[in-house]
PDB file of N, CA, C and O in Angstrom:
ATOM      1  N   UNK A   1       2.424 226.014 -18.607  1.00  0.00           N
ATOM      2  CA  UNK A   1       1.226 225.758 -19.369  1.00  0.00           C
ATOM      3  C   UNK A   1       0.958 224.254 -19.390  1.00  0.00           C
ATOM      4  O   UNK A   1       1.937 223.537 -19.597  1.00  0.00           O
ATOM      5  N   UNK A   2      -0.382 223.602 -19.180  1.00  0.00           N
ATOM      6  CA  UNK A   2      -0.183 222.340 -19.066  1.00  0.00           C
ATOM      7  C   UNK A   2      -0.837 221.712 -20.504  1.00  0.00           C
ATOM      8  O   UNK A   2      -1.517 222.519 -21.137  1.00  0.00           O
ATOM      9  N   UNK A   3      -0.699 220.360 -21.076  1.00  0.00           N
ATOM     10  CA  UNK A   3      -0.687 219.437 -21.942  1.00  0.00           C
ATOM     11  C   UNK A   3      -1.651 218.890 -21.694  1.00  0.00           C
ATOM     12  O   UNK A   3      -1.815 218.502 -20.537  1.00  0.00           O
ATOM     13  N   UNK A   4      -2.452 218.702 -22.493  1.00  0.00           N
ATOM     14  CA  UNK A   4      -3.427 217.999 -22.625  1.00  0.00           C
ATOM     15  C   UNK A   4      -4.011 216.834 -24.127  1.00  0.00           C
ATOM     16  O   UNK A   4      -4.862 217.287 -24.893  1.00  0.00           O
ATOM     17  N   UNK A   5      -3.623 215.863 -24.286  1.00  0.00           N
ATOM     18  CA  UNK A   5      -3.454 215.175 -25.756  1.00  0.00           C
ATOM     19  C   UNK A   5      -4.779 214.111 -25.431  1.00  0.00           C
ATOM     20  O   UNK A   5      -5.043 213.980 -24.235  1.00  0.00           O
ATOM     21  N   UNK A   6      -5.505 213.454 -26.273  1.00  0.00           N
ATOM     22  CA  UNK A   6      -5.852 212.188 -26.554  1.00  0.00           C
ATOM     23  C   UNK A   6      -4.600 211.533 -27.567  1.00  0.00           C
ATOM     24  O   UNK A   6      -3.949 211.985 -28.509  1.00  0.00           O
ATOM     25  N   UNK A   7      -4.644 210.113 -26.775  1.00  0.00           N
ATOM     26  CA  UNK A   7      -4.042 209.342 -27.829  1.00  0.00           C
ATOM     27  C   UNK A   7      -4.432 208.195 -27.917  1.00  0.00           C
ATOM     28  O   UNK A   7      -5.488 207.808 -27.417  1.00  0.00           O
ATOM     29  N   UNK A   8      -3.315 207.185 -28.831  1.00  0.00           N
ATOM     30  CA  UNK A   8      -3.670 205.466 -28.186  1.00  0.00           C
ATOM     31  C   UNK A   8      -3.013 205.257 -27.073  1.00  0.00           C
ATOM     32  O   UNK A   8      -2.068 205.902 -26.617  1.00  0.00           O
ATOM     33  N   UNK A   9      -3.662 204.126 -26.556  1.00  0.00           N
ATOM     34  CA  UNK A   9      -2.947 203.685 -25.358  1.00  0.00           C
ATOM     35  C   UNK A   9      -2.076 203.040 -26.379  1.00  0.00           C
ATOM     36  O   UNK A   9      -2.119 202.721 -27.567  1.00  0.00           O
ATOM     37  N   UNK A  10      -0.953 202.983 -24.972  1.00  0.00           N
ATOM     38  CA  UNK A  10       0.082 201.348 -24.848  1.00  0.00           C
ATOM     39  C   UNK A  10      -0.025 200.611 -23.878  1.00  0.00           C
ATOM     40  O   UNK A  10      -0.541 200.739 -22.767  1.00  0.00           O
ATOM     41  N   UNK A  11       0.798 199.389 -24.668  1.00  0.00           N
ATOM     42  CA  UNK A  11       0.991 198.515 -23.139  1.00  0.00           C
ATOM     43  C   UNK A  11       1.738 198.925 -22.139  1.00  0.00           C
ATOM     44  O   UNK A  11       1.697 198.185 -21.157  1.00  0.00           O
ATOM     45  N   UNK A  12       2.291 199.693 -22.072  1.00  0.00           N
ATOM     46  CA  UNK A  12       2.948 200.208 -20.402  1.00  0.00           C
ATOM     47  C   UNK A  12       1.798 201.444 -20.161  1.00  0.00           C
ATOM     48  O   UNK A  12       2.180 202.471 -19.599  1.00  0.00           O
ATOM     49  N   UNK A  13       0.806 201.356 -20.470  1.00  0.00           N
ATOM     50  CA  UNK A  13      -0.263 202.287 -20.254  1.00  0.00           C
ATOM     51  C   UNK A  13      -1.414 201.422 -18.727  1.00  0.00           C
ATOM     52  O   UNK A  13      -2.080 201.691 -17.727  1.00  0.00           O
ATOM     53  N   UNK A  14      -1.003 200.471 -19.464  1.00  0.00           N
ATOM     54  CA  UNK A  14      -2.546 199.700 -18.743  1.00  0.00           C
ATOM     55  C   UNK A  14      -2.470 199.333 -17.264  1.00  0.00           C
ATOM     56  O   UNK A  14      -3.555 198.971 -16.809  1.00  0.00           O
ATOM     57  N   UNK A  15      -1.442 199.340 -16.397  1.00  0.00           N
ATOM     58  CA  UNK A  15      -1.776 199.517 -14.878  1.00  0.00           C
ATOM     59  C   UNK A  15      -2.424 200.988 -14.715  1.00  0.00           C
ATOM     60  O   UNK A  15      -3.268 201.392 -13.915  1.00  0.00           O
ATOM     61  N   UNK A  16      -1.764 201.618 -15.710  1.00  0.00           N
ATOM     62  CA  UNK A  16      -2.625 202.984 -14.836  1.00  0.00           C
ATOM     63  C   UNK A  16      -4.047 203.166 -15.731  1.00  0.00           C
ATOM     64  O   UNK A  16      -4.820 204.025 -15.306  1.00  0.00           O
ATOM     65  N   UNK A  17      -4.233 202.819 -16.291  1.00  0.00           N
ATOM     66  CA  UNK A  17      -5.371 203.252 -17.321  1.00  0.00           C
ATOM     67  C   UNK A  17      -6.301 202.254 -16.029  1.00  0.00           C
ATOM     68  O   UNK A  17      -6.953 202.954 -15.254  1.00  0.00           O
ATOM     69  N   UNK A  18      -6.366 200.821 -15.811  1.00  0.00           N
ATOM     70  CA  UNK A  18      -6.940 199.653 -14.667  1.00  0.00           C
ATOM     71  C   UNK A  18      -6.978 200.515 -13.617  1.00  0.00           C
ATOM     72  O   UNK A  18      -8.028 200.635 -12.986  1.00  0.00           O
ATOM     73  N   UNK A  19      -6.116 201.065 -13.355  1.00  0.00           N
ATOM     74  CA  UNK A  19      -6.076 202.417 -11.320  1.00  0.00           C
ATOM     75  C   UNK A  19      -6.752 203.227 -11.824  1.00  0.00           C
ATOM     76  O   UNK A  19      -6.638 203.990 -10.865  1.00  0.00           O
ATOM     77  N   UNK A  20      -7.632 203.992 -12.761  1.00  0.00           N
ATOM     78  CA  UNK A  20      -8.088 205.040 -13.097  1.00  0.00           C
ATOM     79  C   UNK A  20      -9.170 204.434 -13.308  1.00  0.00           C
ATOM     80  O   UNK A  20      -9.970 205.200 -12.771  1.00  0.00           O
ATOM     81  N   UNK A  21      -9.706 203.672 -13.675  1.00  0.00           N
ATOM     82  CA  UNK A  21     -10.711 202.438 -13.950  1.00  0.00           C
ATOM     83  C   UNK A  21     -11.615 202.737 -12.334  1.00  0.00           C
ATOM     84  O   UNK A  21     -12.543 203.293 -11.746  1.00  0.00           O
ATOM     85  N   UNK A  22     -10.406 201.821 -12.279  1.00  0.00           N
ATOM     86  CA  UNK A  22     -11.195 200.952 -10.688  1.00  0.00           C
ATOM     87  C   UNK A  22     -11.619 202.523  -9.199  1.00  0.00           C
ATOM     88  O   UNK A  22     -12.129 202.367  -8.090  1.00  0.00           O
ATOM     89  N   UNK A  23     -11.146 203.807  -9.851  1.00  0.00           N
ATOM     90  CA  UNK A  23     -11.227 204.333  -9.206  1.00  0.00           C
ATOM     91  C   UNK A  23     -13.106 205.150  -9.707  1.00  0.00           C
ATOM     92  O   UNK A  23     -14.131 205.529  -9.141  1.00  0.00           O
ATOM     93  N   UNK A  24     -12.806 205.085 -10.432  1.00  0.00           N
ATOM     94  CA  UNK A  24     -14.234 205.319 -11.430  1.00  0.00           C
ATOM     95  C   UNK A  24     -15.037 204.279 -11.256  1.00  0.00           C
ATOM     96  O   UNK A  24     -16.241 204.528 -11.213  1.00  0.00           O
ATOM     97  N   UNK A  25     -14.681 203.145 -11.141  1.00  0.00           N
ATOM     98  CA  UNK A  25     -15.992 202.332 -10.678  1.00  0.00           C
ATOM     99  C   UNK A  25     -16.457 202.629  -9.369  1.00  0.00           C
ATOM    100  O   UNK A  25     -17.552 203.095  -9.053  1.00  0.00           O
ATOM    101  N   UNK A  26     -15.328 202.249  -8.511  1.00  0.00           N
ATOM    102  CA  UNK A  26     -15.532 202.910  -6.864  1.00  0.00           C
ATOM    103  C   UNK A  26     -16.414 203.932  -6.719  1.00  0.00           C
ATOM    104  O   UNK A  26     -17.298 203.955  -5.862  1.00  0.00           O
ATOM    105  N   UNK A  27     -16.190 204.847  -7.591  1.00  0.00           N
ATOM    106  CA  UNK A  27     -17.022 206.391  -7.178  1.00  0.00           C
ATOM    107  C   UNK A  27     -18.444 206.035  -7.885  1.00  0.00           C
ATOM    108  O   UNK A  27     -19.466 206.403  -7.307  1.00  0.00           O
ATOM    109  N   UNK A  28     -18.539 205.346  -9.089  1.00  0.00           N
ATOM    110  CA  UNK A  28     -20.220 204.899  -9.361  1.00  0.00           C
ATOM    111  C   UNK A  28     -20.731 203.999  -8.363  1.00  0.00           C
ATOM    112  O   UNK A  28     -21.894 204.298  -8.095  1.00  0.00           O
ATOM    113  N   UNK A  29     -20.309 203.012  -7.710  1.00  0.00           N
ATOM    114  CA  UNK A  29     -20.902 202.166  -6.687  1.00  0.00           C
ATOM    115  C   UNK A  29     -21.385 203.038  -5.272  1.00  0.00           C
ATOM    116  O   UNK A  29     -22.214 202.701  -4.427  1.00  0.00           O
ATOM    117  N   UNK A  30     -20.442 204.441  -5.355  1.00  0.00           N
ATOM    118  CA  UNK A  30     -20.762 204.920  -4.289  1.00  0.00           C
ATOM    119  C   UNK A  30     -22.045 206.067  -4.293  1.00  0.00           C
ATOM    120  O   UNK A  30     -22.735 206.560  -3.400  1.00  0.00           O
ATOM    121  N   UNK A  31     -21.967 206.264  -6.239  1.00  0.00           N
ATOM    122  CA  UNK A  31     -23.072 207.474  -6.039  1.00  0.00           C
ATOM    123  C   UNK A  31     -24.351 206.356  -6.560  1.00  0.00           C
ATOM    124  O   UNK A  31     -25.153 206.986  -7.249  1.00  0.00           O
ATOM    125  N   UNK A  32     -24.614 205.380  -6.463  1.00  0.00           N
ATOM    126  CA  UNK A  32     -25.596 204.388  -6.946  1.00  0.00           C
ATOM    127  C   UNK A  32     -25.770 203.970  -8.337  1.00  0.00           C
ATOM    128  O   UNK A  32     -26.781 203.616  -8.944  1.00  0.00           O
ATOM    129  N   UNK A  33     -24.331 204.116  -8.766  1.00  0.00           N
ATOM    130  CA  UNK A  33     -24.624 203.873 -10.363  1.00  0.00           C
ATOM    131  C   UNK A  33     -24.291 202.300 -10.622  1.00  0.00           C
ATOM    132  O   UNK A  33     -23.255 201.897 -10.094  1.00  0.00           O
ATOM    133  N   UNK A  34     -25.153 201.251 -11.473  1.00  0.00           N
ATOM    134  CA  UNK A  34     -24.374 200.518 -11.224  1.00  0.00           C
ATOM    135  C   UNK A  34     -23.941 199.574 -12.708  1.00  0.00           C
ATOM    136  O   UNK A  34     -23.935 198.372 -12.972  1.00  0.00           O
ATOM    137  N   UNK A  35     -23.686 200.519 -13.281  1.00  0.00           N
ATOM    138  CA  UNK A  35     -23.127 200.182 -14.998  1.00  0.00           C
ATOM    139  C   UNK A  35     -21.924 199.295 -14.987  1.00  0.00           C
ATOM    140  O   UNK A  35     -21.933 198.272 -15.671  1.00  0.00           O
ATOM    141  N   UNK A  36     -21.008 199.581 -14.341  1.00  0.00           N
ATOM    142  CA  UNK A  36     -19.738 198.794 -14.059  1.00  0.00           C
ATOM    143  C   UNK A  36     -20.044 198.051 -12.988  1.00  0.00           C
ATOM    144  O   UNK A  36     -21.021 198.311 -12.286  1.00  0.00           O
ATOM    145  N   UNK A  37     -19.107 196.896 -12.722  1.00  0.00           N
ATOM    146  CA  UNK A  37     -18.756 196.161 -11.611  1.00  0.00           C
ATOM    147  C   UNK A  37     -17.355 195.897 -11.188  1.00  0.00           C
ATOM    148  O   UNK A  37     -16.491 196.208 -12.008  1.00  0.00           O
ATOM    149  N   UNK A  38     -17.079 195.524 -10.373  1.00  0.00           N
ATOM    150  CA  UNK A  38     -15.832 195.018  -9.930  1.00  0.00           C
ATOM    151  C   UNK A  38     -15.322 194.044 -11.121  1.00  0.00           C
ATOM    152  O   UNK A  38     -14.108 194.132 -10.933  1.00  0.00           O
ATOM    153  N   UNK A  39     -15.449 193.309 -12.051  1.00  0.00           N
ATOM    154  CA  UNK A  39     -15.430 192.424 -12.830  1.00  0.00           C
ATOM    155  C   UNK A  39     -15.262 193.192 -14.030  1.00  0.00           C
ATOM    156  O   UNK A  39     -14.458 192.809 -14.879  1.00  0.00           O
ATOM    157  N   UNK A  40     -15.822 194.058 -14.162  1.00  0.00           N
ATOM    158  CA  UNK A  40     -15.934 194.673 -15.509  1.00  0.00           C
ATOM    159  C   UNK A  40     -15.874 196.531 -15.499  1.00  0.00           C
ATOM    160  O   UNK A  40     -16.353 197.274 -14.642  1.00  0.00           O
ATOM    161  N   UNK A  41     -15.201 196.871 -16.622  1.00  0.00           N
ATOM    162  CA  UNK A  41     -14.012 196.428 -17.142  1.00  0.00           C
ATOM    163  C   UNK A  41     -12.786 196.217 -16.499  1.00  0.00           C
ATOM    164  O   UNK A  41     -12.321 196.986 -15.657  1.00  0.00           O
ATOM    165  N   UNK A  42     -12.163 194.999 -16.954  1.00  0.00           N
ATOM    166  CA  UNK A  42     -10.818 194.689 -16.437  1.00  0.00           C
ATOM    167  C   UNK A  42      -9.553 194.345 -17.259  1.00  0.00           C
ATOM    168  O   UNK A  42      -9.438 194.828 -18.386  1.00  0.00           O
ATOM    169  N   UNK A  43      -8.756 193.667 -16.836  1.00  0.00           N
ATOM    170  CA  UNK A  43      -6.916 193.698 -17.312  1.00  0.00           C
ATOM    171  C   UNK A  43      -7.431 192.934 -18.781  1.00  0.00           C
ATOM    172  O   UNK A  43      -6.728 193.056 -19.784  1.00  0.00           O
ATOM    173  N   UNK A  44      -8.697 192.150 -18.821  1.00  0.00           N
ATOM    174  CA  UNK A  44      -8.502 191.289 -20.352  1.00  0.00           C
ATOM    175  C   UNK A  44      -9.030 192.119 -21.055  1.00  0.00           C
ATOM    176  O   UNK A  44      -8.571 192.102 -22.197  1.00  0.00           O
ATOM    177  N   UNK A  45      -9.858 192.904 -20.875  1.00  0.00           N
ATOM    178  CA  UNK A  45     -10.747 193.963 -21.677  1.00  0.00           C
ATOM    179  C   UNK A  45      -9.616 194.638 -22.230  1.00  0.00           C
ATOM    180  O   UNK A  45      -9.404 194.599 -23.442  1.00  0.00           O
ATOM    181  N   UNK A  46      -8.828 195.293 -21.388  1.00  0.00           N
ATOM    182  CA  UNK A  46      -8.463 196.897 -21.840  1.00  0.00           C
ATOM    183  C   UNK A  46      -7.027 196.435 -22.581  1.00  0.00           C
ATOM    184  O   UNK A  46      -6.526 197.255 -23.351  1.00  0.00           O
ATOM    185  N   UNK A  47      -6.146 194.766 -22.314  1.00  0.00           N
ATOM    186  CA  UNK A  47      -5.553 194.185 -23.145  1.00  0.00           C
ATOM    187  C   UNK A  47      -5.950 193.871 -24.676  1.00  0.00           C
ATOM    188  O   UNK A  47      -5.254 193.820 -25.690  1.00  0.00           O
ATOM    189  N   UNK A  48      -7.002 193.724 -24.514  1.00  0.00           N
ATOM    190  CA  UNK A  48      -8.066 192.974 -26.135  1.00  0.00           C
ATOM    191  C   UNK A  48      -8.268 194.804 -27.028  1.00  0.00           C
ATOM    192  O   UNK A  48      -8.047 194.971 -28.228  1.00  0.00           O
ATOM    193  N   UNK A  49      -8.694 195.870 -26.112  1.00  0.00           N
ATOM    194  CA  UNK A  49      -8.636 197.223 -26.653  1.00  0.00           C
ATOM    195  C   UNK A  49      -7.459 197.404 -27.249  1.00  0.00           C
ATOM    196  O   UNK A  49      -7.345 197.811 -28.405  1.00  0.00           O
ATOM    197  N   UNK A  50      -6.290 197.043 -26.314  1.00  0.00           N
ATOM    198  CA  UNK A  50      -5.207 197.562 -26.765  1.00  0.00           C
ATOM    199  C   UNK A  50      -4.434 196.907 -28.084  1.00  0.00           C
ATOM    200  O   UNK A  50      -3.503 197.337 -28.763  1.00  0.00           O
ATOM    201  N   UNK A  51      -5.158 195.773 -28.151  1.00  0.00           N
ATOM    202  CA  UNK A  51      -4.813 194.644 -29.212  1.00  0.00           C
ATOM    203  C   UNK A  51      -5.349 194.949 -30.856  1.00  0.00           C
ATOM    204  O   UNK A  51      -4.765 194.868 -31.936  1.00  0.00           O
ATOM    205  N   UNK A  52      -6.744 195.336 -30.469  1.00  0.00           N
ATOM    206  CA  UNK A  52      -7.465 195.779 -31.256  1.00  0.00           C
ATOM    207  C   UNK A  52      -7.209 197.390 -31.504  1.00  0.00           C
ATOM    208  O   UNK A  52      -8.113 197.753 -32.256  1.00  0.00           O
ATOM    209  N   UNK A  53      -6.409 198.438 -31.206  1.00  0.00           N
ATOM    210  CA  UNK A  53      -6.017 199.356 -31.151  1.00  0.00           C
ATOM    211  C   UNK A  53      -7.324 200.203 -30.956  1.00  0.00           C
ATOM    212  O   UNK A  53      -7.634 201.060 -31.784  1.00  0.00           O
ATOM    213  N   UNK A  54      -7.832 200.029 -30.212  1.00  0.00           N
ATOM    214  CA  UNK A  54      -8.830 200.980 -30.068  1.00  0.00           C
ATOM    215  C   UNK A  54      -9.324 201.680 -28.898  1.00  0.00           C
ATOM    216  O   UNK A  54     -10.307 202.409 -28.770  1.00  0.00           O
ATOM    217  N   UNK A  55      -8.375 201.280 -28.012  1.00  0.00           N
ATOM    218  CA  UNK A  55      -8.371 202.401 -26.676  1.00  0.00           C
ATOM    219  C   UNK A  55      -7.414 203.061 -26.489  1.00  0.00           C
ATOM    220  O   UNK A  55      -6.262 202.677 -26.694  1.00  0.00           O
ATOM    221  N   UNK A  56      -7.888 204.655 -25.879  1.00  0.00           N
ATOM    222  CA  UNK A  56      -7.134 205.953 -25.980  1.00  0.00           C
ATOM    223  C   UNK A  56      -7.107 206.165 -24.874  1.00  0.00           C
ATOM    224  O   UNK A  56      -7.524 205.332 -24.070  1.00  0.00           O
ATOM    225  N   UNK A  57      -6.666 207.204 -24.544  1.00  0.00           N
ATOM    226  CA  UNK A  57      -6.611 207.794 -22.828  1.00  0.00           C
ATOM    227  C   UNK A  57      -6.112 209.306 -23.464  1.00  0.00           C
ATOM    228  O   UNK A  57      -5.535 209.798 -24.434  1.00  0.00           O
ATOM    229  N   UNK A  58      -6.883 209.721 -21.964  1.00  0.00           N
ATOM    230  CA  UNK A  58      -6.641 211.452 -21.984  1.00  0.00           C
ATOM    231  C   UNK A  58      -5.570 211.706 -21.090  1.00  0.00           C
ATOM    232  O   UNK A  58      -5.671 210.964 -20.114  1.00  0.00           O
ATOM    233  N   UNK A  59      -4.675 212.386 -21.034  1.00  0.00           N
ATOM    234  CA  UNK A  59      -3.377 213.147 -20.682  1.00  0.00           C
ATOM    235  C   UNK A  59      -3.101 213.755 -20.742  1.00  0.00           C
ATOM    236  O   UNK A  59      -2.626 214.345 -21.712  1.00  0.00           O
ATOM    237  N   UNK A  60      -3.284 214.151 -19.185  1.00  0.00           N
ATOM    238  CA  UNK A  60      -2.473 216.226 -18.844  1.00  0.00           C
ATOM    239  C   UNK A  60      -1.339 216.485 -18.358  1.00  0.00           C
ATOM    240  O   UNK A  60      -1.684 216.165 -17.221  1.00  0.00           O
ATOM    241  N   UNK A  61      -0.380 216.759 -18.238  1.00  0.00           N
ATOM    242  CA  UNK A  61       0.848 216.722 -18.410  1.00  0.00           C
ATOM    243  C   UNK A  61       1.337 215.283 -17.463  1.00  0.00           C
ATOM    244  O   UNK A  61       1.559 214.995 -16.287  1.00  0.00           O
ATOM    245  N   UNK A  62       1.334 214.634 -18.800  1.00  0.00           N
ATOM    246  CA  UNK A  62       1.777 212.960 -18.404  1.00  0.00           C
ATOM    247  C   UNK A  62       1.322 212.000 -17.974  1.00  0.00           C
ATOM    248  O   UNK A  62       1.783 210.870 -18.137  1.00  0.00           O
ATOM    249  N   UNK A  63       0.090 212.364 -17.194  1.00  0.00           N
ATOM    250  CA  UNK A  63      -0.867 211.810 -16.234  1.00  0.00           C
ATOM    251  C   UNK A  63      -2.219 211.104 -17.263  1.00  0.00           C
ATOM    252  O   UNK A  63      -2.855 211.572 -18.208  1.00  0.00           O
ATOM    253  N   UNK A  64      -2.243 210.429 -16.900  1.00  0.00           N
ATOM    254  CA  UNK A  64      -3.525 209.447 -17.406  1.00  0.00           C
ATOM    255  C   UNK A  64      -4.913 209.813 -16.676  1.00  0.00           C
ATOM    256  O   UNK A  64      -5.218 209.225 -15.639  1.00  0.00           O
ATOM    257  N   UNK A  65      -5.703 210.745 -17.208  1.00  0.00           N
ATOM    258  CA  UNK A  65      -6.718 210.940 -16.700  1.00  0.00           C
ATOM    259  C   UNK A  65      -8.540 210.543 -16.878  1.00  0.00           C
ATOM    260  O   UNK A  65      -9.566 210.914 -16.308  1.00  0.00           O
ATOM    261  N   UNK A  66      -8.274 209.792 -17.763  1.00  0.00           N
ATOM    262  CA  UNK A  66      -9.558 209.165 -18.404  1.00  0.00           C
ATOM    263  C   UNK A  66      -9.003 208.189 -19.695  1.00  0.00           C
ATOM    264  O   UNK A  66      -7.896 208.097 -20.225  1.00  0.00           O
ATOM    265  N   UNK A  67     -10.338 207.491 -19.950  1.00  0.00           N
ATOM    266  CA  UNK A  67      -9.643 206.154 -21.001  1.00  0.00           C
ATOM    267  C   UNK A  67     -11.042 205.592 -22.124  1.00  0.00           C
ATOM    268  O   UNK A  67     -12.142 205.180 -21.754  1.00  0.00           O
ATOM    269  N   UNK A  68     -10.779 205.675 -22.867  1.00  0.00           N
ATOM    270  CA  UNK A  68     -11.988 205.708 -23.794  1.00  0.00           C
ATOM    271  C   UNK A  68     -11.875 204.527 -24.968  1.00  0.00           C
ATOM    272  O   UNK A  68     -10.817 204.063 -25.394  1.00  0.00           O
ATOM    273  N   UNK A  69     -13.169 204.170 -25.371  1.00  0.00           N
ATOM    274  CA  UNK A  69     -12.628 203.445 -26.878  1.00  0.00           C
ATOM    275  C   UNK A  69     -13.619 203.477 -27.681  1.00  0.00           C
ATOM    276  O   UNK A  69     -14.841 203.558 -27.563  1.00  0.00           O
ATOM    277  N   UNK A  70     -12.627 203.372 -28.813  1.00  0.00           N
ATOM    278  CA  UNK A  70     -13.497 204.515 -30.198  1.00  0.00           C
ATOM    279  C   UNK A  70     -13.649 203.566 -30.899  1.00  0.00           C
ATOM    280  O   UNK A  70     -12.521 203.160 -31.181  1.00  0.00           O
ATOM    281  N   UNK A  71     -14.754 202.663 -31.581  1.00  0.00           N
ATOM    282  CA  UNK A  71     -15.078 201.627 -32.085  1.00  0.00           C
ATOM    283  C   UNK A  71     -16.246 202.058 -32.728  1.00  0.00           C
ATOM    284  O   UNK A  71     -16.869 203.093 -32.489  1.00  0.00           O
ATOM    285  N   UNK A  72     -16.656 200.663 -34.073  1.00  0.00           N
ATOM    286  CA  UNK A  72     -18.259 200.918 -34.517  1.00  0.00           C
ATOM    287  C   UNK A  72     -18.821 199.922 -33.850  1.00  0.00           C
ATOM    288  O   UNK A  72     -19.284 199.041 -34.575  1.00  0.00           O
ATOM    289  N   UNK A  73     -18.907 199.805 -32.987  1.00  0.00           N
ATOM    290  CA  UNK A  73     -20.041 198.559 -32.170  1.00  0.00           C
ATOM    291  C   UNK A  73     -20.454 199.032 -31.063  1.00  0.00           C
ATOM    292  O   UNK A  73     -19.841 199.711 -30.239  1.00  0.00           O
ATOM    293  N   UNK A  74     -21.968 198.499 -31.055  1.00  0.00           N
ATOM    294  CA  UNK A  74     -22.608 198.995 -30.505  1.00  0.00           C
ATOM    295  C   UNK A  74     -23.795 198.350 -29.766  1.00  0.00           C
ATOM    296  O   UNK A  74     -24.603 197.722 -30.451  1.00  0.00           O
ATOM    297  N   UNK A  75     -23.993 198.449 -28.347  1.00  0.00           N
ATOM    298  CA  UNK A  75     -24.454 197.293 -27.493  1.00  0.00           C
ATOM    299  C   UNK A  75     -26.065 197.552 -28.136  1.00  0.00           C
ATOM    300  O   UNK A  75     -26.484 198.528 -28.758  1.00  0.00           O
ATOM    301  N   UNK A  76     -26.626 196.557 -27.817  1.00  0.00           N
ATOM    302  CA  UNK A  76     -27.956 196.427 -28.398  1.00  0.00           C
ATOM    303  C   UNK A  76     -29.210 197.169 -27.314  1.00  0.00           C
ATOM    304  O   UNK A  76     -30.364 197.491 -27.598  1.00  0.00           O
ATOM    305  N   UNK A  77     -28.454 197.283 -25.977  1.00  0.00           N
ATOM    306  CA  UNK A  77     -29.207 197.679 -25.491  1.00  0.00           C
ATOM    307  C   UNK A  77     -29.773 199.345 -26.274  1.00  0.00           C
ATOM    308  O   UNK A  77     -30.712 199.971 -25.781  1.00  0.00           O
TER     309      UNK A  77
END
């Protein structure tokens, strides 16, 4: 049966949470999306999340499969 949790990240979270990232940006640059960049989000962002305790990641048995952050702020756009 497989596992599936949200939690907080940690710091031994964040190379893979950054490889799961950058693989998700890759695939928006390729279907024409262009919300992210190569630049953004990166290693200081998802450090400052993790500082600020407010980024999570999804996990199915062990695996880091998405990465989220749950905050009250909110871009003006």
């Amino acid at each position: 049966m497989s596992q599936t949790i949200i939690r907080k990240s940690n710091s031994d979270d964040l190379d893979e949470i950054e490889k799961v990232l950058n693989d998700v940006k890759t695939n928006m640059i390729l279907n024409g999306i262009d919300q992210w960049d190569s630049e953004y989000p990166n290693m200081d962002i998802l450090q400052k999340d993790f500082k600020d305790q407010t980024g999570f990641v999804l996990v199915e048995n062990g695996k880091i499969l998405s990465y989220m952050v749950l905050n009250e702020i909110c871009d003006k756009e």
